[in-house]
C-alpha positions in Angstrom: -12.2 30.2 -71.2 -9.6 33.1 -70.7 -7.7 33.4 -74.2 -7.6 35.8 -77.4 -8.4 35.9 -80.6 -4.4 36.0 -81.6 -3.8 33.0 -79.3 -6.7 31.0 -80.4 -5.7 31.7 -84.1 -2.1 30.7 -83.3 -3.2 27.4 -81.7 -5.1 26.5 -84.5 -2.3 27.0 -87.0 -4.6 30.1 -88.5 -4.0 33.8 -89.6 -6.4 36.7 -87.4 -7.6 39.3 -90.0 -8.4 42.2 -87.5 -7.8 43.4 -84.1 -6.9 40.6 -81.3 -9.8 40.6 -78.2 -10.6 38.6 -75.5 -12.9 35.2 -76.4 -15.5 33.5 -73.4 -16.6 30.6 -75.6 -17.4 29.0 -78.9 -20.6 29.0 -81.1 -21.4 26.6 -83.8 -25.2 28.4 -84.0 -25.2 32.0 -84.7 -28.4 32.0 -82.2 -26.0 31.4 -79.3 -23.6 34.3 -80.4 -23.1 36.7 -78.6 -19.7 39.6 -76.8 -16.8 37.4 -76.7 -18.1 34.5 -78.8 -15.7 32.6 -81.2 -18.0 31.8 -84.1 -17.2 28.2 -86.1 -18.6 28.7 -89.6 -18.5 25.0 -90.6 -19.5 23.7 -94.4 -21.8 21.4 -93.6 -23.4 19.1 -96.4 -26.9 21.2 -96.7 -25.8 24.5 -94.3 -22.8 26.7 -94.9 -21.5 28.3 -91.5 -20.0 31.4 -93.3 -23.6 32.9 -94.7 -24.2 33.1 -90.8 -21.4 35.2 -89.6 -23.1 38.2 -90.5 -25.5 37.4 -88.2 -23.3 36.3 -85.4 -21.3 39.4 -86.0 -24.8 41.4 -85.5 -25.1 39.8 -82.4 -21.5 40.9 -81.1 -19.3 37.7 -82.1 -15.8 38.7 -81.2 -14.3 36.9 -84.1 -15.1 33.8 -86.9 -13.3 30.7 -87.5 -13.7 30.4 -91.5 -12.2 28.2 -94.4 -12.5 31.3 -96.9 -12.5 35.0 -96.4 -15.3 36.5 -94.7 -16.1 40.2 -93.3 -13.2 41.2 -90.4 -12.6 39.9 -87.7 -12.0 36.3 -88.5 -9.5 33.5 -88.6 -8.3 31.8 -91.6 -8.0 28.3 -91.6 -7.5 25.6 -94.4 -9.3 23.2 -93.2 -11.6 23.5 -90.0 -11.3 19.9 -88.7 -7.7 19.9 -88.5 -7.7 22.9 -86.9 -9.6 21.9 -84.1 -7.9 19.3 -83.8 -5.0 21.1 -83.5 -6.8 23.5 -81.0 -7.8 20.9 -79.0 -4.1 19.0 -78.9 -2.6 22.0 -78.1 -4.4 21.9 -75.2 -3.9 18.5 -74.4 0.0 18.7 -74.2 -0.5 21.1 -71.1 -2.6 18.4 -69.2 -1.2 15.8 -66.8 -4.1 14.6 -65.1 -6.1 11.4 -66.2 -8.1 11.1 -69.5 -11.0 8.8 -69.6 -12.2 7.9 -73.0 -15.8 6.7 -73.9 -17.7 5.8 -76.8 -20.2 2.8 -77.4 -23.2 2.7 -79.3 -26.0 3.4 -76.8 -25.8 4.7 -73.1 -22.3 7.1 -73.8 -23.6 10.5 -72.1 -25.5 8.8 -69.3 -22.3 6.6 -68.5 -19.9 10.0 -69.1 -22.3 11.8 -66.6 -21.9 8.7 -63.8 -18.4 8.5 -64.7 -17.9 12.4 -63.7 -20.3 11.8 -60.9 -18.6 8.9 -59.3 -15.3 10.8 -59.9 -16.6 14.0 -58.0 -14.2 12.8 -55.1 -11.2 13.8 -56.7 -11.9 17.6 -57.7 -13.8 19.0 -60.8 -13.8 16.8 -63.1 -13.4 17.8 -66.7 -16.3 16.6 -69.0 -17.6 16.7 -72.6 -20.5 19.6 -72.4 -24.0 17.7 -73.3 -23.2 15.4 -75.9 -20.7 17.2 -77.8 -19.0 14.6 -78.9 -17.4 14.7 -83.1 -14.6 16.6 -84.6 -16.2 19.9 -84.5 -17.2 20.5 -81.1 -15.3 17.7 -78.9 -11.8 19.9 -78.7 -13.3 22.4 -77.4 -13.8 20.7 -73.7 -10.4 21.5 -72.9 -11.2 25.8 -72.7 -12.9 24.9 -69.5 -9.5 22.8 -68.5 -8.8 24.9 -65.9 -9.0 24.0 -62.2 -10.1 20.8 -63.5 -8.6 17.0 -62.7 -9.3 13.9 -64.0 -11.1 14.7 -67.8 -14.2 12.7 -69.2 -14.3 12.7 -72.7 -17.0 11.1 -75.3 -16.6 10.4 -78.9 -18.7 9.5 -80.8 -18.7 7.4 -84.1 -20.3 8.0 -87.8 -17.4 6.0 -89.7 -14.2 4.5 -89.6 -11.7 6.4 -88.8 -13.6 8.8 -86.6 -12.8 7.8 -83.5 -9.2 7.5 -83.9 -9.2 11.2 -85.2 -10.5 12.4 -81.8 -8.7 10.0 -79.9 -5.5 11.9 -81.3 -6.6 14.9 -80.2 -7.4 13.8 -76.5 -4.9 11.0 -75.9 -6.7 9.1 -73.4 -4.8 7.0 -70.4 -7.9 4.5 -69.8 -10.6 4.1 -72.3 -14.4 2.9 -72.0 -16.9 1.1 -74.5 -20.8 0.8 -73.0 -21.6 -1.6 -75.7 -21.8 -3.0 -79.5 -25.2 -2.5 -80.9 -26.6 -1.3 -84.2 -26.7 2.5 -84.1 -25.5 4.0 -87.0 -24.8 0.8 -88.8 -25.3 2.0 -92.1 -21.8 3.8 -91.6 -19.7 1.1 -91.1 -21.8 -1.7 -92.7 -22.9 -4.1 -89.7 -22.3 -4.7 -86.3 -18.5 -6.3 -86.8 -17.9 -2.9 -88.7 -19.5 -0.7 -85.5 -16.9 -2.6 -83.0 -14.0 -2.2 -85.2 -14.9 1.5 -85.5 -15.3 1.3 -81.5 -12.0 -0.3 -81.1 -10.0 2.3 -82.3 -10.4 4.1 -78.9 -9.4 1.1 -77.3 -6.0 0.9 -80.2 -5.2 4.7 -79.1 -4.3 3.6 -75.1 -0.5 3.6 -74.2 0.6 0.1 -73.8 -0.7 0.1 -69.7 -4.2 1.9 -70.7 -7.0 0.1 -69.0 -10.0 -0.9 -71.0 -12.7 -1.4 -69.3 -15.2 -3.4 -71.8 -18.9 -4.7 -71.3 -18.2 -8.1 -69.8 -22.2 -9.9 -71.5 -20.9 -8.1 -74.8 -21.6 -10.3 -78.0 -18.1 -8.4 -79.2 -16.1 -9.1 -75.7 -13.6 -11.6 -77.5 -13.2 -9.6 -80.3 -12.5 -5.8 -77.8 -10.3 -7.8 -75.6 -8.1 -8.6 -78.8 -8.0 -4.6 -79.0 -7.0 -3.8 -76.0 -3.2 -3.0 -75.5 -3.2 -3.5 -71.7 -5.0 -4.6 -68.7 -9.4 -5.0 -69.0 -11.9 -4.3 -66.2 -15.0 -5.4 -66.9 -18.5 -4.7 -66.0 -22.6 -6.1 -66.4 -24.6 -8.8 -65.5 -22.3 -11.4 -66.5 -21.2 -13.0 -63.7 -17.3 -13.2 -64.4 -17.3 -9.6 -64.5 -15.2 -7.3 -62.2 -18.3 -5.2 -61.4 -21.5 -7.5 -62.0 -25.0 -6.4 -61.3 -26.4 -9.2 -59.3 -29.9 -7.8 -59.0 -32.3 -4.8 -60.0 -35.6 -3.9 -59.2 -37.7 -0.7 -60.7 -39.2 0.9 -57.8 -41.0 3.1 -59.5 -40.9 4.9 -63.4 -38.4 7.6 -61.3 -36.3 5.2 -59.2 -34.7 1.9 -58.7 -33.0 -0.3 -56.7 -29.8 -2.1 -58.0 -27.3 -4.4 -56.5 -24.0 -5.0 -57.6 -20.4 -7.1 -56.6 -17.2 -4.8 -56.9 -14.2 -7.5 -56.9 -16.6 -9.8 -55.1 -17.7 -7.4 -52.8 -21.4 -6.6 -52.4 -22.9 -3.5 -52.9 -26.6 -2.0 -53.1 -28.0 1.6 -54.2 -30.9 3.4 -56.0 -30.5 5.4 -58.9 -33.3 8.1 -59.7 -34.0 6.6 -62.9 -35.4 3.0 -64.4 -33.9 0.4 -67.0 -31.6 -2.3 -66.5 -29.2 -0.8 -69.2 -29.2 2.2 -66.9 -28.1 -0.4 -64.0 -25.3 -1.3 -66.5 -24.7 2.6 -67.3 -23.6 2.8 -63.1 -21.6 -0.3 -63.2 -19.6 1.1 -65.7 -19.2 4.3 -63.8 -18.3 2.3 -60.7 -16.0 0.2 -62.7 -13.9 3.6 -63.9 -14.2 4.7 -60.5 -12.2 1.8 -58.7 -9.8 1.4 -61.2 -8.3 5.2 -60.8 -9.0 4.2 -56.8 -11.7 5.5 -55.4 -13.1 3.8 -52.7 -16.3 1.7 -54.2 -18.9 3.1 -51.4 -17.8 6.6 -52.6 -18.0 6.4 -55.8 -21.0 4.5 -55.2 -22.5 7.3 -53.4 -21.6 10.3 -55.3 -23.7 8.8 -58.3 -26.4 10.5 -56.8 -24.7 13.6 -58.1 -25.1 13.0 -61.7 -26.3 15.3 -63.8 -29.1 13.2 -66.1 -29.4 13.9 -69.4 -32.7 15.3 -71.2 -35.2 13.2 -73.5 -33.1 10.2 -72.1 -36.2 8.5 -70.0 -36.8 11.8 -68.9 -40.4 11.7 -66.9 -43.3 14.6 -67.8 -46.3 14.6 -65.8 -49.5 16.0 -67.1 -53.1 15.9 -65.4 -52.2 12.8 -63.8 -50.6 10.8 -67.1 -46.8 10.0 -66.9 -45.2 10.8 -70.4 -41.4 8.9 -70.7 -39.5 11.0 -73.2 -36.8 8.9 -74.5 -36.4 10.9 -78.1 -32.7 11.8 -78.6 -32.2 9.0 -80.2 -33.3 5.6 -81.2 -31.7 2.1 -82.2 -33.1 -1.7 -81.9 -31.3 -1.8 -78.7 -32.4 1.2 -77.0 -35.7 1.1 -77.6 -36.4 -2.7 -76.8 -34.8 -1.6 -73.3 -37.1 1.3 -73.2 -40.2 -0.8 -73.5 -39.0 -3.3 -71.3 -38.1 -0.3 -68.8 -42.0 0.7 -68.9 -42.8 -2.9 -68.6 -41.1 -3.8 -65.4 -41.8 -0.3 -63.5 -44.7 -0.6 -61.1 -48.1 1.4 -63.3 -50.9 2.2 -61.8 -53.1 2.2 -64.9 -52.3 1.3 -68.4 -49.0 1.4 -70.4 -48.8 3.0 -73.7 -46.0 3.6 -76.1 -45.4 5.7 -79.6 -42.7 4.4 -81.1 -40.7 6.2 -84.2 -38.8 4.6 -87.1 -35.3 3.8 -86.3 -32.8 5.7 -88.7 -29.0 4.9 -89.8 -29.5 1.0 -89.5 -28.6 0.2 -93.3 -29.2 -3.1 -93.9 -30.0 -4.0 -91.0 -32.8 -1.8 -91.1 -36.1 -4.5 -91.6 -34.1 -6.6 -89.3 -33.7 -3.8 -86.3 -37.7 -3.0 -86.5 -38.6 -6.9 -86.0 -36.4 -7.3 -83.2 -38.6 -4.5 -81.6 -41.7 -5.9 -83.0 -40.6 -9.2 -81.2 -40.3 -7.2 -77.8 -43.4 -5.9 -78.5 -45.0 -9.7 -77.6 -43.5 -9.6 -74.3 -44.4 -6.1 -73.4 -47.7 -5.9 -72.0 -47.9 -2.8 -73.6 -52.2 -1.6 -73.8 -51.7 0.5 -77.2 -49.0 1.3 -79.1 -48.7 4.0 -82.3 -46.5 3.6 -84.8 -44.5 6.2 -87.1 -42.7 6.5 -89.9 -42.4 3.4 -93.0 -40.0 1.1 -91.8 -42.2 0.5 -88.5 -44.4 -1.8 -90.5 -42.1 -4.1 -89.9 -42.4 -3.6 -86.6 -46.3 -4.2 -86.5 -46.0 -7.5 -88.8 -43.7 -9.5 -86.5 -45.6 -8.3 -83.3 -49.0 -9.6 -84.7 -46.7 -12.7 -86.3 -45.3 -13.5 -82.6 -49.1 -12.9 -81.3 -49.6 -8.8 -80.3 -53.3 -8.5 -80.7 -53.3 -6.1 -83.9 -56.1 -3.6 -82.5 -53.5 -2.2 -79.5 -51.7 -1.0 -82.5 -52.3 1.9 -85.1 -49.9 3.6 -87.2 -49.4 6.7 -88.7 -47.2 7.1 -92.4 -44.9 10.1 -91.0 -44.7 11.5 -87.5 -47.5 14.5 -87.4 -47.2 15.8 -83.9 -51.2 17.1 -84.2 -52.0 13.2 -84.5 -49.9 12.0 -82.2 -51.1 14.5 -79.6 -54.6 13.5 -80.6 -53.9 9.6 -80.3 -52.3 10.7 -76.9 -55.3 12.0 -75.4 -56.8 8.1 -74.9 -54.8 8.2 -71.8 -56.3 8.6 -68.5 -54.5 9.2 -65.3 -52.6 6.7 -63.8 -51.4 5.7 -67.4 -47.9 6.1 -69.1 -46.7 6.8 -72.1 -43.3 6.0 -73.5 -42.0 8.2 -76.6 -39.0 6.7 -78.5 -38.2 6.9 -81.8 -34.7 8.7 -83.7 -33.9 12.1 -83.2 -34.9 14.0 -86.7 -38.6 12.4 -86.0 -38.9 14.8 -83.1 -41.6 13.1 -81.4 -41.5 15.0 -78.2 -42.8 18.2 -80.3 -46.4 16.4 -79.8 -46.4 17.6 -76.4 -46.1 21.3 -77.4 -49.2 20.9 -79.4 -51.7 23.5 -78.1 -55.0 21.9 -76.5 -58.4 22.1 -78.2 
């Protein structure tokens, strides 16, 4: 990033109080602050970003974004959202390479990491940093615009309206949706609310955006209806533009995964497991060929992506394979977890902890029985379970006939106990940790040993 306080404040339509200097990047955590740091003191509904700035100043922040007046130097803004925004549009207007869109509501970072992968042919590709993907930190992907070509952006969703606030800001030419499913369904209501939210990305494309859309969607009718322009579609159902036509876990690291490009036949290994993750790379692929890349390239330069942590991300220790899949959790994600453990060759027994699923509204009993119904087919040799609503998962897997003693549960999600219950496992055995993000299950594997 190569700009100054004075041109950061102008771009976001603020006032400087204090002497201009040179910024090198943003913070949103006074921990990460530090000479040259732009510090956002955001409101947030239990945190308020200003009682930081002290601390960020301490540190050697070079200047504070802020809605009311704090100690110099900062910026004054009205209202920090729209000021991003108009940070991140200003930025925008200077671009006139490609902008890929993405949201959906599992699978968006992988995809976006395949997506930049299989694009890698092209140049530097412009991409969201980790899964920084609302209003507060998504603008700021374009202060590393420079040098860069075709730009990856994902946005995410927590109500209507969201998306089509960033999607003003970025303006993309082509625009990508992994899926309809039930995350954060307590926003919008349901599912039919969660693809109308989703659709707004596809209602922002210029009249010739492509949309490329999940062709074995339950919602395909109702995003092709969205889209303005030409669809490409991808997944296993056969009519689609890029179809998987077969996958096979190698191993709980690899597998192998055939596909048909425009009828053409393809196959490759990804360094990962789970059929969704087969679906993640057809997407990529799909992006890939429609901006004309060459499908064995893009094909071939997946193996550069950059794989996102606690996202089936594999831990050994003495001998026992621990699958941390804990930065987030829906019904959707977590059935394809199991099933991802059930299908990968084991030499010794599979094992699961699985965490209550959060932001499901309604459809919260609902969700947990439709993973307590996987649970039947899993094969699974114990399973814990955390957190209240993940009784419901127990009674319908005992209903459909999962002998009750593989399971135990625990009311809320004590890492001490959890690291205890995990010490049944010998090696040769696996263990799969899922469960939403604010349960932090993965901190049972910092627990000291006895």
């Amino acid at each position: 990033m190569n700009l100054t306080s004075a041109e950061l404040a102008a771009r976001l339509g603020g006032v400087l109080h204090g002497p201009s200097t040179d910024l090198t990047k943003f913070a949103t955590d006074s921990r990460e602050a530090g000479p040259g740091t732009a510090f956002l003191c955001i409101q947030g509904a239990q945190v308020d970003g200003h009682t930081f700035w002290p601390q960020a100043l301490a540190q050697g922040a070079a200047v504070a974004v802020a809605e009311r007046e704090v100690e110099e130097p900062y910026i004054l803004v009205p209202n920090l959202v729209e000021a991003l925004a108009n940070l991140g549009r200003s930025w925008r207007a200077e671009w006139s390479h490609p902008v890929i869109g993405i949201t959906g509501s599992n699978g968006k970072t992988t995809t976006k990491e395949l997506i930049a992968a299989a694009l890698r042919s092209r140049g530097p590709v412009l991409k969201s940093p980790g899964n920084r993907n609302t209003e507060y930190t998504s603008p700021l992907v374009w202060a590393e615009a420079a040098g860069k070509g075709i730009a990856v952006i994902e946005m995410a969703m927590r109500g209507f309206g969201q998306i089509a606030h960033l999607a003003r800001i970025h303006q993309p030419t082509l625009g990508i949706i992994t899926g309809i499913g039930t995350a954060h369904a307590e926003m919008v209501g349901n599912r039919e609310g969660i693809c109308r939210a989703k659709s707004e990305l596809l209602q922002a494309l210029p009249t010739n955006g492509l949309s490329i859309l999940p062709a074995d969607d339950d919602f395909i009718q109702d995003l092709r209806a969205a889209a303005p322009g030409p669809v490409r579609t991808f997944g296993f159902a056969p009519e689609s533009d890029v179809v998987i036509t077969g996958y096979r876990a190698l191993s709980l690291t690899a597998c192998q995964v055939a596909v048909r490009v425009d009828g053409t036949p393809y196959e490759f290994e990804l360094p990962t497991v789970g059929r969704h993750n087969a679906k993640n790379a057809a997407a990529a692929i799909a992006v890939a060929t429609a901006v004309g890349i060459d499908p064995a390239t893009a094909i071939a330069d997946l193996a550069h992506a950059e794989w996102p942590p606690m996202r089936l991300e594999i831990r050994e220790r003495n001998g026992v394979t621990i699958i941390v899949d804990t930065y987030n959790a829906s019904p959707d994600s977590t059935v394809a977890a199991i099933r991802s453990l059930r299908e990968a060759p084991i030499a010794g027994r599979r094992l699961a902890v699985l965490g209550e699923m959060r932001e499901l509204g309604d459809f919260s009993e609902g969700g947990h029985r439709l993973v307590g119904r996987a649970l039947m087919e899993s094969e699974l040799d114990a399973v814990l379970l955390t957190g209240g609503p993940t009784k419901f998962i127990e009674s319908e897997a005992v209903q459909a006939g999962f002998p009750p003693e593989r399971i135990q549960s625990l009311d809320a999600p004590d890492p001490v106990a959890i690291h205890t219950w995990m010490q049944q496992a010998q090696p040769g055995d696996a263990i799969l940790l899922k469960g939403s993000r604010a349960l932090g299950l993965e901190r049972a594997l910092e627990v000291a040993p006895e």
